[in-house]
C-alpha positions as CSV (number, residue, x, y, z in Angstrom):
1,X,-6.5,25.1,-12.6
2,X,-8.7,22.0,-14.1
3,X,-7.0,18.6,-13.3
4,X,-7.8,15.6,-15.5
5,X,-9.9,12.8,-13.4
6,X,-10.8,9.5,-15.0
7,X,-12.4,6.5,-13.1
8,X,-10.9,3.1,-13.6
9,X,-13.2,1.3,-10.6
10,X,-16.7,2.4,-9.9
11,X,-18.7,0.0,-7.0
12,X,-21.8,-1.8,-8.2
13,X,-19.8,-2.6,-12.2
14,X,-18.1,-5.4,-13.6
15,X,-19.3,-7.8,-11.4
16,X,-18.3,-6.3,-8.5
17,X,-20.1,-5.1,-5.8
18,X,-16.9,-2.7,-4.4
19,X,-13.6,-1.4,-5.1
20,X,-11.0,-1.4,-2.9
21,X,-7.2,-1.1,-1.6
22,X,-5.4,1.0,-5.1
23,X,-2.0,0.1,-6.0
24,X,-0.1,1.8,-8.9
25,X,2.6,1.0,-10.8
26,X,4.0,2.8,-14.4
27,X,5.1,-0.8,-16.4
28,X,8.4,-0.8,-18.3
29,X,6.3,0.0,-22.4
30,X,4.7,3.1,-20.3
31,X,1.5,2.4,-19.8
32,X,-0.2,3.1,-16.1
33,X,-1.2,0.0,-14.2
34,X,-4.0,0.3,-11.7
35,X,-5.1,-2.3,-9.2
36,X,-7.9,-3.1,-6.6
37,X,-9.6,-5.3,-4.9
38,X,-12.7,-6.5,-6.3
39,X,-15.0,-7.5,-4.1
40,X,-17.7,-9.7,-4.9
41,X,-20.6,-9.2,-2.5
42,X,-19.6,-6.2,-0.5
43,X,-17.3,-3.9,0.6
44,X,-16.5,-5.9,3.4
45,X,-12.8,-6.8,4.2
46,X,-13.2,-10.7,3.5
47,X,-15.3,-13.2,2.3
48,X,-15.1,-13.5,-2.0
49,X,-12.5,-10.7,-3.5
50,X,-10.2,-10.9,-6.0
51,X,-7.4,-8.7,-7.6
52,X,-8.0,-6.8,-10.4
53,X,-6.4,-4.4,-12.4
54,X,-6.7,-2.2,-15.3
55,X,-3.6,-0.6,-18.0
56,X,-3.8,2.8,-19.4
57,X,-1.8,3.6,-22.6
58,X,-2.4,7.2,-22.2
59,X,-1.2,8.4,-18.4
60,X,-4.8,7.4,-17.1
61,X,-6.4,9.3,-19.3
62,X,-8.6,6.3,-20.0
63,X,-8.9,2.5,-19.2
64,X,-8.8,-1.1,-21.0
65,X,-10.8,-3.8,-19.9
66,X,-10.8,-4.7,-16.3
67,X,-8.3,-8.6,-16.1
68,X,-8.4,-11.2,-12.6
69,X,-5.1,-11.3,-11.5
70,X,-5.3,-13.4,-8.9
71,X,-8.4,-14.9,-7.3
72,X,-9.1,-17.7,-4.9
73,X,-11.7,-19.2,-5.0
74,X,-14.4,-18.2,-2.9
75,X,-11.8,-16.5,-0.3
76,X,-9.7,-13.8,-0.5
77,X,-7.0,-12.6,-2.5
78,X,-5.9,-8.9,-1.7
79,X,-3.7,-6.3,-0.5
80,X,-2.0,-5.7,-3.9
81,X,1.8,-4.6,-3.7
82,X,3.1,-4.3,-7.3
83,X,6.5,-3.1,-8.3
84,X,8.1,-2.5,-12.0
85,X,11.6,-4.0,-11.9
86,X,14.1,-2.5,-13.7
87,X,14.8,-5.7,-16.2
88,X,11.2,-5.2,-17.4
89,X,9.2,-7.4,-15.6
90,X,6.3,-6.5,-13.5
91,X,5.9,-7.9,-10.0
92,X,3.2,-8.6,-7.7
93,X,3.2,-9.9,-4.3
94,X,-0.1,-10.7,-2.7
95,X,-2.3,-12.6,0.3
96,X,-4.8,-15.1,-0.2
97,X,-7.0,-16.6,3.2
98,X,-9.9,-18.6,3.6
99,X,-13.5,-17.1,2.8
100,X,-14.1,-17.0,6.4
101,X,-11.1,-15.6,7.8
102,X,-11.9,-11.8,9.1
103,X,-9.2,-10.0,10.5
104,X,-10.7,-10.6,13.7
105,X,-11.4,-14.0,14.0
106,X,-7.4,-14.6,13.1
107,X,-5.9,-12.1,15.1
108,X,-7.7,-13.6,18.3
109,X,-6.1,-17.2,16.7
110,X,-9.3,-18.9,15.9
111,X,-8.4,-19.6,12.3
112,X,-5.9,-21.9,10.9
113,X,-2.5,-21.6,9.6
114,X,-4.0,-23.0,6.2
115,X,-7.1,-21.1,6.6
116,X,-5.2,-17.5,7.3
117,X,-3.0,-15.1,5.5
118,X,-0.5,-16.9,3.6
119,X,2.0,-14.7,1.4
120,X,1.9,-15.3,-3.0
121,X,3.4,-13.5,-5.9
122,X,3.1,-13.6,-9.1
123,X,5.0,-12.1,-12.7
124,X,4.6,-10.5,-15.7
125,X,7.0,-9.9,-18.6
126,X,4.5,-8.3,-21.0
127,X,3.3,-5.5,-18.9
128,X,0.8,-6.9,-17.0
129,X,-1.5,-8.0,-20.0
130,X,-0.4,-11.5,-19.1
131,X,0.6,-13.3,-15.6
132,X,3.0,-15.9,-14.3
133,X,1.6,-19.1,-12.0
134,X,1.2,-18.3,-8.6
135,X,4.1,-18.9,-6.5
136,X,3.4,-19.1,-2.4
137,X,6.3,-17.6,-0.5
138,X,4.5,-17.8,2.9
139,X,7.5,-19.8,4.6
140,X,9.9,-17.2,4.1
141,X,7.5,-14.4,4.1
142,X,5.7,-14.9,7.6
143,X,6.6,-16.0,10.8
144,X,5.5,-19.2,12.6
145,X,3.9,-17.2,15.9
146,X,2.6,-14.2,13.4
147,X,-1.4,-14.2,13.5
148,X,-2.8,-11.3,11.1
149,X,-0.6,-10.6,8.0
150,X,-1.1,-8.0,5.1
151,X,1.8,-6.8,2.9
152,X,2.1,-2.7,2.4
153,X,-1.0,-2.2,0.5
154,X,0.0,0.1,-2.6
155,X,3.1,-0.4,-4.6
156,X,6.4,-1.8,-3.4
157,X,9.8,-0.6,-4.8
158,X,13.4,-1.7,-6.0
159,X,16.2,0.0,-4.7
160,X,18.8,1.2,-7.2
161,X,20.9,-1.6,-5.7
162,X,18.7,-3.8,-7.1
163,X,17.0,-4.9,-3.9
164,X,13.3,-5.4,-3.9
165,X,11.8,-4.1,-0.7
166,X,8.0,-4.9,-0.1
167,X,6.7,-3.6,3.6
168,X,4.2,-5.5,5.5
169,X,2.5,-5.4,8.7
170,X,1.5,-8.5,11.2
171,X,0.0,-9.2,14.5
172,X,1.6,-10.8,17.5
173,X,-0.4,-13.4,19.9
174,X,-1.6,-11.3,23.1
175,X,0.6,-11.4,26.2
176,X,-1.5,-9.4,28.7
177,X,-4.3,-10.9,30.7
178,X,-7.6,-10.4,29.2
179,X,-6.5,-9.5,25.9
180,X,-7.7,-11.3,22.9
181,X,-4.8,-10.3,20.3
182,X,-7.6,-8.1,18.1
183,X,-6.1,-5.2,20.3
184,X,-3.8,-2.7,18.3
185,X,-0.7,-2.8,20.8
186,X,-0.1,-6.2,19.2
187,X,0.1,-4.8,15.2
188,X,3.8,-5.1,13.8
189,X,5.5,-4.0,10.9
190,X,8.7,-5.5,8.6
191,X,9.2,-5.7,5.3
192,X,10.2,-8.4,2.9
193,X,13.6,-8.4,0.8
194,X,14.9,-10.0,-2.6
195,X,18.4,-9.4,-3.8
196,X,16.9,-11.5,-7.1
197,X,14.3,-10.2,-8.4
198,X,11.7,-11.8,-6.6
199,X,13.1,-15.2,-6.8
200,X,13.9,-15.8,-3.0
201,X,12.9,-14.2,-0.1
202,X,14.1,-13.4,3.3
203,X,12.1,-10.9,6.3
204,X,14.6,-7.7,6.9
205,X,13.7,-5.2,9.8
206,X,11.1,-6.3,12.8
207,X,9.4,-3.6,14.9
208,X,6.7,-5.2,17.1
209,X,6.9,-3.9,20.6
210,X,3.4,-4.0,22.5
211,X,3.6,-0.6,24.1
212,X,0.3,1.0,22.7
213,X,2.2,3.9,21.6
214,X,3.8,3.6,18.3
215,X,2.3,-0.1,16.9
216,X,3.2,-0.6,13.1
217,X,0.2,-1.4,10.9
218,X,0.0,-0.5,7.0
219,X,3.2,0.7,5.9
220,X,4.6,2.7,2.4
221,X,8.4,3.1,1.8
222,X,10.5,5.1,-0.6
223,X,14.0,5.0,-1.5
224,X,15.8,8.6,-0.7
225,X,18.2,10.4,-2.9
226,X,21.0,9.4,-0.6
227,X,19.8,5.7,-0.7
228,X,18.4,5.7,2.9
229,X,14.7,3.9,2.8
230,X,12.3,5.8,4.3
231,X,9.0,4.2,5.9
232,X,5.8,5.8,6.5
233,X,3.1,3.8,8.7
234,X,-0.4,3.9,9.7
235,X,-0.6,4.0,14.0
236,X,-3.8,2.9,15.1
237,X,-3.1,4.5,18.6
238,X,-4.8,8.2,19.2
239,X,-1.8,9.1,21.2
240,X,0.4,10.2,20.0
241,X,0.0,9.9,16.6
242,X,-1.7,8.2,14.0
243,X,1.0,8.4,11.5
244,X,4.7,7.6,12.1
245,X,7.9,7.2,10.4
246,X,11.5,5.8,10.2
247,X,14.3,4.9,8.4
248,X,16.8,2.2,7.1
249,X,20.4,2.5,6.1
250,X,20.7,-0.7,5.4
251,X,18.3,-0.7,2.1
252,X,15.3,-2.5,4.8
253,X,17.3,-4.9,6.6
254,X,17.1,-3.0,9.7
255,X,15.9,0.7,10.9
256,X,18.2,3.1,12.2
257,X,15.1,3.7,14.8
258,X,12.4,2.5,16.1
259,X,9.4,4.1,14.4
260,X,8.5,7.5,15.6
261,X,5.3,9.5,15.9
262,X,4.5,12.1,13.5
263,X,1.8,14.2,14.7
264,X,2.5,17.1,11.8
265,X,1.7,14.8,9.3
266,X,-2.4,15.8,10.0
267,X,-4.3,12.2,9.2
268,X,-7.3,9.8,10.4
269,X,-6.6,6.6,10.8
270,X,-6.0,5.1,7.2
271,X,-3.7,4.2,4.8
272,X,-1.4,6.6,2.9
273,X,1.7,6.4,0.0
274,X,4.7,7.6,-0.4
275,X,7.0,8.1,-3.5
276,X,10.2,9.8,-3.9
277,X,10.7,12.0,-7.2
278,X,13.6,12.8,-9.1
279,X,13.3,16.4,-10.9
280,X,12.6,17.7,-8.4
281,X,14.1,15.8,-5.2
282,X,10.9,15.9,-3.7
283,X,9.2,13.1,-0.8
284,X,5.1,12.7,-1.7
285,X,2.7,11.4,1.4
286,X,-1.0,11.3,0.1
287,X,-4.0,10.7,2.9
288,X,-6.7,12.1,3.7
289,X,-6.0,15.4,6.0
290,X,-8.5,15.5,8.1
291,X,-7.6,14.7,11.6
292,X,-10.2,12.3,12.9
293,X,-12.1,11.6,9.2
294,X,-11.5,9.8,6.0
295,X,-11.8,13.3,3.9
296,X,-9.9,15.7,2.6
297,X,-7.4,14.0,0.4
298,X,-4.3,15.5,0.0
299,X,-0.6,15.1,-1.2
300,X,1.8,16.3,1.4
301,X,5.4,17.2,0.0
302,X,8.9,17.3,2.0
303,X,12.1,18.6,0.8
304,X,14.3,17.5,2.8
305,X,14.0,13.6,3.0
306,X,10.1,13.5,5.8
307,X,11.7,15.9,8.2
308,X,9.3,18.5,7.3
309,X,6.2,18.4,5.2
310,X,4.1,21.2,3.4
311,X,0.8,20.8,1.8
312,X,1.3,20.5,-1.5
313,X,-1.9,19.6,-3.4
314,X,-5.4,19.2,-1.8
315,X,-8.2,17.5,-4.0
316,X,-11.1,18.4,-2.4
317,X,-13.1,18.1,0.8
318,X,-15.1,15.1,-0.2
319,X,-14.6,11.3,1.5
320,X,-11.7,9.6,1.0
321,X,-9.3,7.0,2.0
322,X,-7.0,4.6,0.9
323,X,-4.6,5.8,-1.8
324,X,-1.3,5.2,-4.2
325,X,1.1,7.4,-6.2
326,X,3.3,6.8,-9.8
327,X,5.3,8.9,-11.4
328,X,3.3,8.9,-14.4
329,X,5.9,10.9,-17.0
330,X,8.2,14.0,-17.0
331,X,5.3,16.0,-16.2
332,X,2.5,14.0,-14.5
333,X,2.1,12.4,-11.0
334,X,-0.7,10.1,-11.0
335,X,-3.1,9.8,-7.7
336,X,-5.3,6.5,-7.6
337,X,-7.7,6.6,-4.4
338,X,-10.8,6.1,-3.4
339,X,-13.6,8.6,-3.2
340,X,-17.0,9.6,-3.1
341,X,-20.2,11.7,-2.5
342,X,-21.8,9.8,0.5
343,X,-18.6,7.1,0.9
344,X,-15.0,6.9,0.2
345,X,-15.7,3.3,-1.2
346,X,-17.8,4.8,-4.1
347,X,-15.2,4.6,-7.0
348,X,-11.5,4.1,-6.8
349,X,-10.5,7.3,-9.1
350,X,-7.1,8.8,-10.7
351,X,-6.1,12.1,-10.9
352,X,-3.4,13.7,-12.6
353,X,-1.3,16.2,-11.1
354,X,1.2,18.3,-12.1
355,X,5.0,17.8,-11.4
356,X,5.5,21.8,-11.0
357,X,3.0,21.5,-8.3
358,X,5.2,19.9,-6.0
359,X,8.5,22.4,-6.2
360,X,9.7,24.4,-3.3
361,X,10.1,27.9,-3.3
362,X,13.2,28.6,-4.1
């Protein structure tokens, strides 16, 4: 069956030499909000990038004019994590650091605490045409001893309690002689938690044991039908796993478990989402699904809560990486991620997918 693609980022247009990191959100008068990274000269993880985004008043159909949402200067602002709440408002929590702060010069500590990742967030009440004053939230967000920080990327969420749950990832100094802390035993993951809407913020669950096994990095969450939050991360480590999961009863303050490999959920090493759908009661993972290489995108559905997983809906066997998912209306999911001929970082593109595409057989 056709399937209706539009392009809201392409690399090399509006000023921008690259496209990166989607996020997704559906605001609270309908329309689709995309973000991205813009990045100025390259594709390259640091240096000049800003957030952008883009609304669509027709389920991504088409695209208004690309808006800054937050910038800084000539450094970095990225790693979008936007999240609709239910009083209307729209919002975003983001990371600035210093033009030259590469993720490796910081996780091996040769970048200041001023210079590094330090944790904002910002609102809007009119559906993202039009945003709040940046607010820093870096002392409750981040820990004194943390080194690299990044929060999910892709959208965050708000419990039906209320709670807004926003995952993140960090890096710990090294403890082993000889290591440098740019080695991937020393990534953790927790997540961030507001009971007010994003007015204050405490950290909830830690999971940041060195063992090389199961180290948390880029992380995507969804509240079950039963209320338990389940995580999905990225795992750096080629054994056993590069994805892994877990779950909180607590709505994030803590995990039942320690994360876990999940070597049936087929992946590189990237990014993924996940999004937890009412009508049907159905758990979406999108990645790539190609074992070792950023191709093959694909949106992976589980009825029963990530215990099991089936392939639900495979785009097509070109490049691709990171990647978000919104419930777009009664009929649609949306699928923002990037794509291309010769590189994944070509365009960041959406795709609309049918709901009836992701029932079980009965």
């Amino acid at each position: 069956m056709p399937y209706e693609n539009s392009v809201p980022f392409r690399a090399g247009s509006e000023g921008y030499a690259s496209f990166r990191i989607p996020a997704c959100v559906r605001a609270p008068d309908g329309a689709v909000v995309a973000f991205a990274e813009g990045r100025v000269d390259s594709s390259g993880d640091s240096g000049n990038i800003d957030i952008v985004c883009k609304r669509s008043g027709d389920g991504g159909l088409t695209w208004g004019a690309l808006t800054v949402v937050a910038e800084y200067g000539n450094g970095t602002a990225g790693n979008p994590s936007p999240v609709a709440l239910a009083d209307g408002r729209l919002l975003l929590v983001f990371v600035r650091s210093a033009a030259g702060a590469t993720e490796d010069r910081i996780r091996r500590g040769e970048v200041s605490a001023e210079d590094g990742r330090r944790v904002w967030l910002r609102f809007s009440d009119d559906a993202g045409l039009t945003w709040s004053e940046p607010q820093e939230i870096t002392s409750a967000a981040k820990a004194p001893d943390w080194r690299w920080y990044a929060t999910t990327p892709g959208h965050a969420l708000q419990l039906s309690s209320g709670r807004v749950v926003v995952p993140a990832n960090h890096s710990l100094p090294p403890t082993e002689p000889g290591d440098d802390g740019t080695e991937g035993r020393y990534n953790g993951g927790h997540d961030l938690l507001s009971d007010d809407g994003g007015v204050t913020w405490c950290l909830g669950y830690l999971d940041d044991t060195p063992d090389g096994r199961v180290n948390v990095n880029e992380t995507t969450a969804a509240e079950l039908p039963d209320g338990t939050v389940y995580f999905n991360t990225r795992n750096d480590s080629d054994v056993p796993a590069h994805r892994a999961d877990a779950r909180s009863s607590d709505g994030g303050q803590t995990l039942a478990a320690p994360f876990e490999p999940r070597p049936d959920l087929v992946a590189p090493v990237v990014q993924g989402s996940v999004l937890q759908l009412r009508d049907p009661d159905v758990l979406l993972f999108s990645a790539p699904s190609h074992p070792t290489t950023r191709h093959r995108m694909a949106v992976r559905a589980s009825d029963d809560g990530g215990v099991t997983w089936r392939t639900a809906h495979t785009v097509d066997e070109r490049r691709a990486a990171y990647s978000d998912l919104v419930r777009v209306d009664e009929y649609t999911v949306g699928l923002l991620y990037e794509t291309g001929t010769d590189s994944a970082y070509e365009t960041v593109t959406f795709r609309r997918i049918p709901v009836e595409e992701f029932r079980g057989v009965a």
